[in-house]
Every structure is written in structure tokens, then in C-alpha cells.
ZABAPA-226701 format. One line per 10 residues: number of its first residue (from 1); for each residue z, x negated, y negated of C-alpha. Coordinates in steps of 0.5 Angstrom, whole numbers. Layout:
# ZABAPA-226701
NUM = Z/X/Y ~ ...
# end
This chain:
# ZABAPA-226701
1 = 0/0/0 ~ -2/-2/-7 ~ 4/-4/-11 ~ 1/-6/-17 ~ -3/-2/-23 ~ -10/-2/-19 ~ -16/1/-22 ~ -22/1/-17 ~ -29/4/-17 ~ -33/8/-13
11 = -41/10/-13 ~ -42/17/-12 ~ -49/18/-8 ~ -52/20/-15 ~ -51/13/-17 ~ -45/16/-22 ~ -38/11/-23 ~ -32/15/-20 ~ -26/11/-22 ~ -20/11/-19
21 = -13/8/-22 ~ -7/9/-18 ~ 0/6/-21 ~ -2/7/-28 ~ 6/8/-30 ~ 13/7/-28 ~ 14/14/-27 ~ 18/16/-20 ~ 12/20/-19 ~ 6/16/-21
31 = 10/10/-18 ~ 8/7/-10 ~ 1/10/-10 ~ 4/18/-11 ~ -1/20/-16 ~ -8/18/-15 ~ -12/19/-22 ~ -19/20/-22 ~ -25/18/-27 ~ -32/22/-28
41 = -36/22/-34 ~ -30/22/-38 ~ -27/27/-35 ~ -19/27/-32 ~ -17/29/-25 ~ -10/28/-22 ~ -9/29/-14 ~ -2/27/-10 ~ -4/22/-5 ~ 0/26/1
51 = -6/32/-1 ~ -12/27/-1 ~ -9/24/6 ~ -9/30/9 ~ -15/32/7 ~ -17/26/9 ~ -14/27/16 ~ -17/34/16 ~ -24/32/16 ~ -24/25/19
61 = -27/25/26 ~ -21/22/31 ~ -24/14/30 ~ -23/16/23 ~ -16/17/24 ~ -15/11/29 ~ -18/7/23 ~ -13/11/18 ~ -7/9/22 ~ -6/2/23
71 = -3/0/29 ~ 3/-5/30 ~ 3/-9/36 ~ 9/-15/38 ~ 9/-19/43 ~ 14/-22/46 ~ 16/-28/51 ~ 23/-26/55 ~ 27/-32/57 ~ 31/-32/63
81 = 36/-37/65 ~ 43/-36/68 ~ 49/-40/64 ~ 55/-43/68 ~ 62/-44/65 ~ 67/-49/69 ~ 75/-48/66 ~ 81/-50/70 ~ 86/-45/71 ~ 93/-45/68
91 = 96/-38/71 ~ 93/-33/76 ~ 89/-37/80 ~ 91/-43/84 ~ 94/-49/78 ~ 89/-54/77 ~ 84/-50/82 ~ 77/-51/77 ~ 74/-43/76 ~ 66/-43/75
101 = 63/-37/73 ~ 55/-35/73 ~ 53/-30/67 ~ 46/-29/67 ~ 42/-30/60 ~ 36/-25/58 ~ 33/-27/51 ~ 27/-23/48 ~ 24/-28/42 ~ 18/-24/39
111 = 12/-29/38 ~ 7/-26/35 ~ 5/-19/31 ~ -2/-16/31 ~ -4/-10/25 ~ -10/-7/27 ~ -13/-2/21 ~ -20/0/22 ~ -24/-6/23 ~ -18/-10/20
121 = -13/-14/25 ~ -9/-18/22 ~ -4/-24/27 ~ 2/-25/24 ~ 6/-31/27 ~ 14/-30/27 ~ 18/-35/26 ~ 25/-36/26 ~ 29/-40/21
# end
């Protein structure tokens, strides 16, 4: 999502620019993309975004949707291993007797993150500090 004030322009099919501006001020309403303000020969249209989507979603076929939405896939590498512990006893067990116990480790570490949006893919390697 744009964050900033952005101004686009779109060419209608009779060769007309159709200017499209979003995060035109800090209004609550306007802010994070709310409002999409439209542009055409001089002339002022204001539609909420969640209204363009929807109309959107309504007259797209299912690939335009899966091309809408984007898609979050993470991979992740587990790593297994069994820990030991070792301890003398001091009470309860036999004086001086040596404890070992075994406690098996499971750890996920993500590895890579992919963002699929239509054509787009975007790989994200994460790393952890």
C-alpha cells in the first residue's frame, strides 16, 4: 500500500488522461490510501478505496482476483536435536550418584519468505540478529 501522497495517471481508451491521486492530505479519512481522488478534464470524482475493490473483485474473473490478492508463503527449516543434561544428585537420588537426562529440541528457523501479487514475486530472506 502507497504510504506517501502519490499522483498516477491512467490513459482511458480514447486517449483522455485519468489522473489518480491518493494520500492527498493527513485527514484520517484520506490517509492510508481511504480515498481515491479522480481527475478527468478538469472534473473532480472521490471514491472510497473499499468501494473501487469491491467493484473490482465483482467484475474480475477468478485469475484477476488471484492476481489481486497476494500470496505469503514462508519457508521453514526445523531443526531437531536431543539436548543432555548431567548433574550430580545432592537429595532424593542416591549421594553422589551422576543424573543424565535426555530432552529432545525441536526448532523452527524461517528461511525464506516469498509475496506473490499477480506477475510479481518478491523473495525475502530473513535473517535473524
Amino acid at each position: 500500500m502507497l504510504k506517501e501522497h502519490e499522483k498516477l495517471q491512467l490513459k482511458t481508451l480514447e486517449g483522455q488522461i485519468l489522473g489518480a491521486e491518493v494520500n492527498y492530505n493527513d485527514s484520517k479519512e484520506v490517509k492510508d490510501c481511504q480515498i481515491v481522488k479522480f481527475d478527468l478534464k478538469g472534473e473532480t470524482f472521490r471514491l472510497k478505496r473499499d468501494d473501487l475493490v469491491n467493484f473490482l473483485m465483482t467484475i474480475g474473473s477468478q485469475d484477476d482476483m488471484k492476481n489481486l490478492l497476494p500470496v505469503k508463503r514462508t519457508k521453514v527449516k526445523t531443526y531437531e536435536t536431543e539436548l543432555w543434561f548431567e548433574f550430580r544428585a545432592a537429595k532424593a537420588y542416591e549421594k553422589g550418584e551422576t543424573v543424565r537426562i535426555k530432552a529432545p529440541h525441536i526448532m523452527d528457523i524461517p528461511d525464506e519468505e516469498q509475496i506473490f501479487s499477480g506477475n510479481l514475486e518478491r523473495k525475502i530472506k530473513i535473517f535473524k540478529k
